[in-house]
C-alpha positions in Angstrom: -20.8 56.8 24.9 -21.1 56.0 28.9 -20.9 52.0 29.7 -17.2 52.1 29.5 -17.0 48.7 27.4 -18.5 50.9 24.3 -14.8 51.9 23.5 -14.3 48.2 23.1 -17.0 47.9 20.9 -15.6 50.6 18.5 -12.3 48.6 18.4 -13.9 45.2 17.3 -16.3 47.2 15.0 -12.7 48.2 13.4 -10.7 45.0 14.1 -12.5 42.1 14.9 -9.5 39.1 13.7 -6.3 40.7 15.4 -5.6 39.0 18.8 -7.0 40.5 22.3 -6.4 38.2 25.0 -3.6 35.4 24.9 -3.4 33.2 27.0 -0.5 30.7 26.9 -2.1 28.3 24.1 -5.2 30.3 24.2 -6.1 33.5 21.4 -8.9 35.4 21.6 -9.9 37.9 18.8 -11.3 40.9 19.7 -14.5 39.2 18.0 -14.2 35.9 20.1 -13.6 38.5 23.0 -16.6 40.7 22.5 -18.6 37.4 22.1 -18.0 35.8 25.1 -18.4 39.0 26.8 -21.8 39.1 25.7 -22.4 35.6 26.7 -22.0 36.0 30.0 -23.7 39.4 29.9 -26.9 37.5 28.8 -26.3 34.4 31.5 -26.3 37.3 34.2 -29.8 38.6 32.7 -31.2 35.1 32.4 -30.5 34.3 36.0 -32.3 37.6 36.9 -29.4 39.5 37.7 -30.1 43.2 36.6 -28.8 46.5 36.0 -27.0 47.9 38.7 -26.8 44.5 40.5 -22.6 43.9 41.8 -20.8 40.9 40.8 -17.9 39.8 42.6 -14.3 38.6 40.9 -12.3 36.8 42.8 -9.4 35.2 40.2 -5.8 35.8 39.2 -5.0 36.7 35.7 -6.7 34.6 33.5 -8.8 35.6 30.5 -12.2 34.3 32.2 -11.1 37.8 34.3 -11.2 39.7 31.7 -14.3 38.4 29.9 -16.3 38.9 33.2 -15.5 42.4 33.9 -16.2 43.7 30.4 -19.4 40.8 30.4 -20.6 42.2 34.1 -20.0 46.1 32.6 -21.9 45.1 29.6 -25.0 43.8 31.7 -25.1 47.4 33.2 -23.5 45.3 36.4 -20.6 47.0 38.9 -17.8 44.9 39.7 -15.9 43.5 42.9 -12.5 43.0 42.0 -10.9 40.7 45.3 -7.1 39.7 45.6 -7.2 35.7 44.7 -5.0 35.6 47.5 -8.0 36.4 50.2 -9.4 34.3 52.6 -12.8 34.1 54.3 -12.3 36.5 56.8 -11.0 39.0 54.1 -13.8 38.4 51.6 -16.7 38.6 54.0 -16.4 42.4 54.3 -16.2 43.0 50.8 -19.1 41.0 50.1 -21.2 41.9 52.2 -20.9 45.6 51.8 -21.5 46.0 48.2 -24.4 43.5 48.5 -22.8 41.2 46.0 -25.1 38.4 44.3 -22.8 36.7 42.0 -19.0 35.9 42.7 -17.0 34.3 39.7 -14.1 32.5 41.7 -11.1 30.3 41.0 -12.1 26.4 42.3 -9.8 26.6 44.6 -11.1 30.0 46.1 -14.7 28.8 46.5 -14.3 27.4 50.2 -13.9 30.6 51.1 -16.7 32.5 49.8 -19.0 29.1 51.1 -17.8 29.9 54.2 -19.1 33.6 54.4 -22.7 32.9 52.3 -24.3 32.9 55.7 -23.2 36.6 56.3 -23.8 37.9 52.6 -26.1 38.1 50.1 -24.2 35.5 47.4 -27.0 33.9 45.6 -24.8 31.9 42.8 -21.1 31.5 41.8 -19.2 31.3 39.1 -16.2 28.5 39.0 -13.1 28.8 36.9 -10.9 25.5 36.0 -10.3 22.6 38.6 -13.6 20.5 40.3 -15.5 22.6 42.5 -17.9 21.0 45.0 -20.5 24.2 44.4 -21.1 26.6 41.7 -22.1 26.7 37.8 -18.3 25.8 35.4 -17.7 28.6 33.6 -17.9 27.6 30.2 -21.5 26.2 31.0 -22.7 29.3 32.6 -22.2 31.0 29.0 -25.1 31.5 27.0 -26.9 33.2 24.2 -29.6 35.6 24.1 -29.7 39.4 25.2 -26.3 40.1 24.3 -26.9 44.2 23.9 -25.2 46.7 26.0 -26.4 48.3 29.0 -27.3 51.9 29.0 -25.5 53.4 32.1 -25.0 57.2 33.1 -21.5 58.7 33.5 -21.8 58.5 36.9 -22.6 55.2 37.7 -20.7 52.9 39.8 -18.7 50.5 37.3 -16.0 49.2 39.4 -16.3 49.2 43.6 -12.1 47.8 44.7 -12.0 47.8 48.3 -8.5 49.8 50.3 -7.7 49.4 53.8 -8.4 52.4 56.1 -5.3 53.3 59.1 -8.8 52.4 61.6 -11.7 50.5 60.8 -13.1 48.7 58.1 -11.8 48.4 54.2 -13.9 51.2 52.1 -15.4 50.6 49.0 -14.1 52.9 46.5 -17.0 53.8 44.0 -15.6 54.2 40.7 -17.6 55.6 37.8 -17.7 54.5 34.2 -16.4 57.9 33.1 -14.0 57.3 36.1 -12.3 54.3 34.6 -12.8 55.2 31.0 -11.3 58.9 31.1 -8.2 57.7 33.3 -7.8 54.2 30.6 -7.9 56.9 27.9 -5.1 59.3 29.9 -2.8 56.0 30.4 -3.0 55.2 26.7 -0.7 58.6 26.5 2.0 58.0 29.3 3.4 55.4 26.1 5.3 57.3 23.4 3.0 58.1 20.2 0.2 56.4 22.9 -0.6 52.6 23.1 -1.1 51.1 19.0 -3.3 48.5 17.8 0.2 46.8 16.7 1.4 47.2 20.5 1.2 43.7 22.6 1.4 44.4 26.9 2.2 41.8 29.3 -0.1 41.3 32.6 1.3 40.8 35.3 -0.1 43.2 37.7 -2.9 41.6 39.1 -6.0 42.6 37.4 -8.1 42.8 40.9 -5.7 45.8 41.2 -6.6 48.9 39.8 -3.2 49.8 38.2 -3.3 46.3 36.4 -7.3 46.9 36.0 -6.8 50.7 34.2 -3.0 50.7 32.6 -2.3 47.4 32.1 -6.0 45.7 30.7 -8.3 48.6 29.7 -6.0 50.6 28.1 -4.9 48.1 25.8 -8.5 46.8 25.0 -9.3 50.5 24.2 -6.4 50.8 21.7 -6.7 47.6 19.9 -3.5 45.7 21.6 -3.1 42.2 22.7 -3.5 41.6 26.1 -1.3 39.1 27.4 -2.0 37.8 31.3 0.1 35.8 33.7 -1.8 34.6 36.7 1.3 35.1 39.0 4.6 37.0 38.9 7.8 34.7 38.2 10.6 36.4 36.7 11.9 34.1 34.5 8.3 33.3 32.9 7.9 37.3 32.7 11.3 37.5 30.9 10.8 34.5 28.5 7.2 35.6 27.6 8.3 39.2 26.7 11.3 37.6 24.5 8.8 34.9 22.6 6.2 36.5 21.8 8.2 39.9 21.5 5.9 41.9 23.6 6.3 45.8 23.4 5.1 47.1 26.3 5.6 45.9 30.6 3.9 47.6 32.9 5.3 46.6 36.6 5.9 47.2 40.4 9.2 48.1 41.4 9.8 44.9 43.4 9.7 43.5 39.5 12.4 45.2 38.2 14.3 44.3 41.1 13.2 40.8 40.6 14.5 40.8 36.9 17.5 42.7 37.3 18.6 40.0 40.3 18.3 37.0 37.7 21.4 35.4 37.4 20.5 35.0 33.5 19.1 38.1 33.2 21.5 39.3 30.4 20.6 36.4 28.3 17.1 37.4 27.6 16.2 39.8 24.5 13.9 42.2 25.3 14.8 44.3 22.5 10.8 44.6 21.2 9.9 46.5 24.3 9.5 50.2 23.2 8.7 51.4 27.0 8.1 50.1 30.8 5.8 51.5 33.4 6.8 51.4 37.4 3.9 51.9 39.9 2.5 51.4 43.3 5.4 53.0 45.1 8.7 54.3 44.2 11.1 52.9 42.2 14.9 52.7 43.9 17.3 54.6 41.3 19.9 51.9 41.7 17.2 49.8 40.1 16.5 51.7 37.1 19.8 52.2 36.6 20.5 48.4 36.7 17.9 47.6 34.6 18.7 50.2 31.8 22.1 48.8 32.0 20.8 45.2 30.8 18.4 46.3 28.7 17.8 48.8 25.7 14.2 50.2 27.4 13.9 53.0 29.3 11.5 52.5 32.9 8.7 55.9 33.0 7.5 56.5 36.6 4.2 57.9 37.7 1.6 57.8 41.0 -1.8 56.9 41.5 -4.4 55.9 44.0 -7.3 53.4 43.8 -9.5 56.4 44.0 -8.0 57.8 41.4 -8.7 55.2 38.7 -5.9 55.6 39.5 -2.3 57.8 37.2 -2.6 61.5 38.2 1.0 61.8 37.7 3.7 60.2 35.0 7.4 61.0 33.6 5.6 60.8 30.1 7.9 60.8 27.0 6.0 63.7 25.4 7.5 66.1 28.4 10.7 64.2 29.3 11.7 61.9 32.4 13.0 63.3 35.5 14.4 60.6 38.1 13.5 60.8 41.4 9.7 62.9 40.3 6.1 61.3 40.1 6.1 63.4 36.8 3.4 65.8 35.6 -0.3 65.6 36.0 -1.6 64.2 33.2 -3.7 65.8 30.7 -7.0 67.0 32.6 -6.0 66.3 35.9 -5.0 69.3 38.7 -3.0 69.1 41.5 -1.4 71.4 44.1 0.7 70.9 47.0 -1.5 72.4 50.2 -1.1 73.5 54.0 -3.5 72.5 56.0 -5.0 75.5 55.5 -5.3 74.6 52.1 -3.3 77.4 51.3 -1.1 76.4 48.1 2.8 76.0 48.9 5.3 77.3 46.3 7.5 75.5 43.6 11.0 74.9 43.7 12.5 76.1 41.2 13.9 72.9 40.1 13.4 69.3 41.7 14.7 66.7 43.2 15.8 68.2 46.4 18.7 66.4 48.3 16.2 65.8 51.5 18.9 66.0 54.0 20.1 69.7 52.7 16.7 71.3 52.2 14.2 72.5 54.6 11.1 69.8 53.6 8.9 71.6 56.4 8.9 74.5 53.6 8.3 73.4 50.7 6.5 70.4 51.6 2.3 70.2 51.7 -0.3 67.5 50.8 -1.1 66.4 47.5 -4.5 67.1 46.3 -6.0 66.2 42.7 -9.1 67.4 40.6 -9.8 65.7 37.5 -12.7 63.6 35.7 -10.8 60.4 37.3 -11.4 60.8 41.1 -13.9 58.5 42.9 -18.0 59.3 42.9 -16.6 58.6 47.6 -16.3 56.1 49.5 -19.7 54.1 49.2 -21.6 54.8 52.5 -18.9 56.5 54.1 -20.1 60.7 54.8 -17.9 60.9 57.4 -14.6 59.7 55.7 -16.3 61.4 52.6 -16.3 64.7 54.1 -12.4 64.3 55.2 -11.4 63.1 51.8 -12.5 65.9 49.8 -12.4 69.8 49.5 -14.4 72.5 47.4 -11.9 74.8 46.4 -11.9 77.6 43.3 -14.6 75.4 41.4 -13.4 72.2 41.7 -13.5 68.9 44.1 -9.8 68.2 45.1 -9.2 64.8 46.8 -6.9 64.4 49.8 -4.2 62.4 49.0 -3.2 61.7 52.4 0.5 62.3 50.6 3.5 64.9 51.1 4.9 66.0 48.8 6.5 69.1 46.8 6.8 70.3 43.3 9.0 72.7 40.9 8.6 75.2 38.6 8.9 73.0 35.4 5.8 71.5 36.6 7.1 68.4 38.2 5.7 66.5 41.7 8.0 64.2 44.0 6.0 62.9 46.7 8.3 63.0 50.0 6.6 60.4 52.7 4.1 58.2 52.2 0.7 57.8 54.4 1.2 57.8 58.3 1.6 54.1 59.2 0.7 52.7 55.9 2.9 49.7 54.4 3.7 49.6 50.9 5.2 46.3 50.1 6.1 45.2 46.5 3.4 47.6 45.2 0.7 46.1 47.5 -0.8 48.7 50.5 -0.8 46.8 54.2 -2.1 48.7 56.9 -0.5 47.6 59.9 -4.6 47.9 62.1 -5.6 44.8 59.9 -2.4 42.3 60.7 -2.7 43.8 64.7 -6.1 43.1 65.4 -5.5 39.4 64.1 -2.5 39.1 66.1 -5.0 40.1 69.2 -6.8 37.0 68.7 -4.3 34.7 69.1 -4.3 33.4 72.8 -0.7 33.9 73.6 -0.4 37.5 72.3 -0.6 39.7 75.2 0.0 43.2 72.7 1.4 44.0 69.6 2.3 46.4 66.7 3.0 46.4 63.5 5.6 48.2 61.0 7.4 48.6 57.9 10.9 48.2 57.7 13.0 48.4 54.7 13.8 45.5 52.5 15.7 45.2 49.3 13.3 43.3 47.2 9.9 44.8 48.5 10.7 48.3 49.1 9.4 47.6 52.8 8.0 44.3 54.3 5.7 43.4 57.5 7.4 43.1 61.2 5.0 42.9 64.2 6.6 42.9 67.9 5.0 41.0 70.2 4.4 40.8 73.9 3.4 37.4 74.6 0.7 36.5 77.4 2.1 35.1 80.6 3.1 31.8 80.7 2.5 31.4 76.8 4.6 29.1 74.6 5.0 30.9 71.1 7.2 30.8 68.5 8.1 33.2 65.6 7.2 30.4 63.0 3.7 29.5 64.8 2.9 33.5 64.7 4.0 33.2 60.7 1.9 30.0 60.2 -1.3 31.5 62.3 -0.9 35.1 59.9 -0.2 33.2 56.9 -3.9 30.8 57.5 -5.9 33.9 57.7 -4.5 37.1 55.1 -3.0 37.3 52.2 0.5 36.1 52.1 1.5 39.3 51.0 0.2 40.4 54.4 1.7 38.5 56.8 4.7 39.3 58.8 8.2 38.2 57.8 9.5 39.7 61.0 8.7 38.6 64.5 10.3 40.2 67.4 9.3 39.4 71.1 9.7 42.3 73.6 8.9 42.6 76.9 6.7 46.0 76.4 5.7 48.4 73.6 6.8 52.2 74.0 3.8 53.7 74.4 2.4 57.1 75.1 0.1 58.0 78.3 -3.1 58.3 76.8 -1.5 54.5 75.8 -0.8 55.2 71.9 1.9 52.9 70.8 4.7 55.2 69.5 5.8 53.2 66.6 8.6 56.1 65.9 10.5 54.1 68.5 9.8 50.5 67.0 11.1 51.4 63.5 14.1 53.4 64.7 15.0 50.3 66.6 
C-alpha cells in the first residue's frame, strides 16, 4: 500500500454509509466521498493530465478541498496546497516552480492565477462556487470513467507546500506519500485510545497547511471520522459548531484558544463531547491553557512540527502524560537529539522546564534535529539548501530544525527560541525578507525592516520601521493599505514606525536586536 489515499480505501471498503465530510447542510459518506474523488481523478486523466503531473489548490476549507487532494492523489498527481489568502505575486512562484498544469481555485481567487498564466505553465482551472469569468465549474468538471488508483512508489512526491526561506525564494517542500501517510498514522495516536470511526474533528486549520492537511484531515479520513471544515476561523461559529453537532475532537493554533477563552459568552457553550484538543504551530501561553481548562472540562495536548516534517515529531500524548511548558516526546518512530554545532549530542536535564532566567541555556541548549520515516524527500531543486538541512549521522538522515532547544531525562523536549528572525504569528510563519523587499518598492520608502513583537492574541505580530525617501508624503495607513493589496493579510504589518535611520552594522547589516528591544 503506497498512494497514500489506499488507507482511505480500506475505510470505505469497511464503512461506506457513516459520514466523512460535513459541510454545513452538506454530508458526504465515505462512499459519496470516495466517488467523487474518483470523479475527478478520471476528469484529470481525460484532460490528459498524467501520473506525476502537479495540481495546484488554491481554496479555504471547503469539501471540494478535500475531494481534490485525495482525487489528484488518486490520479497518481502531486499537490500544491496555496493559502486562499495569496495574491498574484505570491502564487506566481509557487506555480511556476512545481510546473503546475491545473489549479482548482475559489471564484474569487481566479484573477489572480489569470494574472500569472503568462509566467507559468497553468493550462486549465478548476472553479469552486460564485461566477467565474474563466475556468471549468467544479461540479461539471466531474466525470466518470477511469476511476482506479494510481500506483505510486513510497517515495514519490504527493504533496509539494511551499515555506518561506530567512533569504530568497519560498522552497518547495517535497513530501512523499509514505511521508504524509506514516506521520497521518503517528497523529491518529497523540488522541487517547487513537482517533475512532465514532470520533467527529472540526477543521479549522486551514487545510493548505500541513498541520490542518496531516492532523486535522488525513488522520481522520484514515480512521473512519467525520470531517467537519470551516472555511475561516470565527470563534463563536467554532464554539456553536462543536456544541451542535457535539464534535469530539479540535485541533487548533494557540491564537484560537485565546480567541475562545476571550468570548464574552464563552461559558455558555457546552463543549462537554470533546474528549481532547491539539495546540500547534507555535507555543501555547500557559495562562491560556489554564483559562481554557477553567471553562471547559477538556484538557489542551501540545506538540511541534515543521512542514518538512509532515509535520508532529513531538506531542504531550496521553499514553506518556502532559508536561506544561514541553513539546512532548518524539513520537513513535521518530529520533531526535539536541546537537552542537559540532553535532556533538548535548546532555539531559534531569527534569524540564527550566526557569530560563535561573539556568545557564548556553549549556544545555543545542539544535533540534529529527530522523524518522516523516521528514521531507528536500527541498525540490534546492542542493545547496539540501546539503545545509540535513546530516548523516550513526545511520540515519537527521534534519536541521533550525530550532534550540533542550531536553530531560524523562524523555521530554522544550524548544527555547525559535528561528533567527522568523515571525510566528497566530500559527502562521512570516519571514520578515518577504514583507521588506515589498516595502522597497514603494516609492516613498527610503529603507526598512521588519520584526516581531509580542502580542496578546497572536503570540507575535508584524512591525516594519521605516525610513521614508526625501520629501515623501506617507502615512502609516497608506503603508497598511499598499501591504495589505499585495500579501496575505496575515502578512502585513500592524505596526508602522517612522525613524530617521536603521541601526545598522558596518558591513551595513541591520541589527534588528536594537529594533525589538526598542
Amino acid at each position: 500500500m503506497t498512494n497514500l489515499v489506499r488507507h482511505i480505501e480500506d475505510v470505505v471498503d469497511e464503512q461506506p454509509e457513516r459520514p466523512a465530510v460535513v459541510y454545513e447542510d452538506t454530508e458526504l459518506s465515505y462512499g459519496e466521498f470516495w466517488a467523487q474523488t474518483g470523479q475527478f481523478a478520471a476528469a484529470l486523466r481525460e484532460s490528459g493530465v498524467e501520473a506525476g503531473d502537479v495540481v495546484g489548490i488554491y481554496l479555504p476549507n471547503l469539501p471540494q478541498f478535500v475531494v481534490a487532494f485525495h482525487g489528484a492523489l488518486r490520479a497518481g498527481c502531486a499537490v500544491v496546497p496555496m493559502n486562499p489568502q495569496y495574491k498574484s505575486r505570491e502564487i506566481r512562484h509557487l506555480l511556476s516552480d512545481s510546473g503546475a498544469e491545473t489549479v482548482v481555485a475559489l471564484a474569487d481567487v481566479v484573477p489572480f492565477v489569470e494574472q500569472v498564466r503568462d509566467d507559468t505553465d497553468v493550462e486549465r482551472v478548476v472553479t469552486v462556487g460564485g461566477d467565474a469569468d474563466t475556468g471549468t465549474p467544479f461540479r461539471a468538471f466531474l466525470t466518470d470513467g477511469d476511476d482506479s488508483v494510481a500506483e505510486r512508489a513510497d517515495d514519490d512526491l504527493a504533496v509539494q507546500p511551499y515555506t518561506s526561506g530567512t533569504t530568497g525564494k519560498p522552497k518547495g517542500v517535497q513530501l512523499t506519500h509514505h511521508n504524509l501517510a506514516s506521520n497521518a498514522k503517528q497523529s491518529q495516536d497523540i488522541v487517547e485510545g487513537g482517533v475512532q470511526p465514532s470520533d467527529s474533528k472540526i477543521g479549522v486549520l486551514p487545510l493548505f497547511h500541513i498541520y490542518g492537511m496531516t492532523v486535522a484531515m488525513n488522520a481522520a479520513l484514515f480512521s473512519g471520522a467525520s470531517f467537519y471544515p470551516l472555511p475561516a476561523w470565527d470563534a463563536q461559529e467554532a464554539l456553536s459548531l462543536v456544541e451542535d453537532a457535539e464534535l469530539t475532537l479540535f485541533d487548533g493554533v494557540p491564537a484560537m484558544y485565546n480567541d475562545i477563552v476571550n468570548q464574552p459568552n464563552a461559558e455558555e457553550f457546552d463543549l462537554s463531547s470533546l474528549r481532547q484538543c491539539t495546540a500547534g504551530g507555535s507555543g501555547l501561553p500557559v495562562e491560556v491553557l489554564r483559562r481554557f481548562e477553567e471553562v471547559f472540562p477538556v484538557k489542551i495536548y501540545e506538540g511541534y512540527g515543521l512542514t518538512e516534517t509532515s509535520p508532529v515529531t513531538h506531542f504531550n500524548t496521553p499514553k506518556w502524560g502532559r508536561r506544561v511548558g514541553s513539546i512532548g516526546k518524539p513520537l513513535e518512530g521518530i529520533d531526535a537529539r539536541i546537537v552542537t554545532e559540532e553535532f556533538e549530542t548535548v546532555p539531559p536535564i534531569d527534569r524540564g522546564p527550566v526557569d530560563e532566567d535561573d539556568a545557564d541555556m548556553d549549556d544545555i541548549t543545542g539544535e533540534l534535529v529529527v530522523s524518522g520515516p516523516n521528514v521531507m524527500k528536500g527541498y525540490s531543486g534546492l542542493p545547496e539548501a539540501n546539503e545545509e538541512a540535513f546530516t548523516e549521522a550513526d545511520g540515519k538522515r537527521w534534519f536541521h530544525t533550525g530550532d534550540l532547544g533542550y531536553h530531560d531525562e524523562d524523555g521530554y523536549f522544550y524548544v527555547a527560541d525559535r528561528k533567527k528572525h522568523m515571525i510566528n504569528t497566530a500559527g502562521y510563519n512570516v519571514y520578515p525578507r518577504e514583507i521588506e523587499e515589498l516595502l522597497f518598492e514603494h516609492d516613498a520608502i527610503a529603507d526598512a525592516a521588519v520584526v516581531g513583537i509580542p502580542d496578546e492574541r497572536r503570540g507575535e505580530t508584524v512591525k516594519a520601521f521605516v525610513v521614508k525617501a526625501p520629501d515623501a508624503d506617507v502615512t502609516a495607513d497608506e503603508i497598511k493599505q499598499y501591504s495589505l493589496e499585495r500579501l496575505a493579510e496575515y502578512k502585513h504589518p500592524r505596526e508602522i514606525e517612522f525613524v530617521e535611520e536603521l541601526p545598522r552594522t558596518t558591513t551595513g547589516k541591520v541589527q534588528k536586536f536594537e529594533l525589538v528591544e526598542e
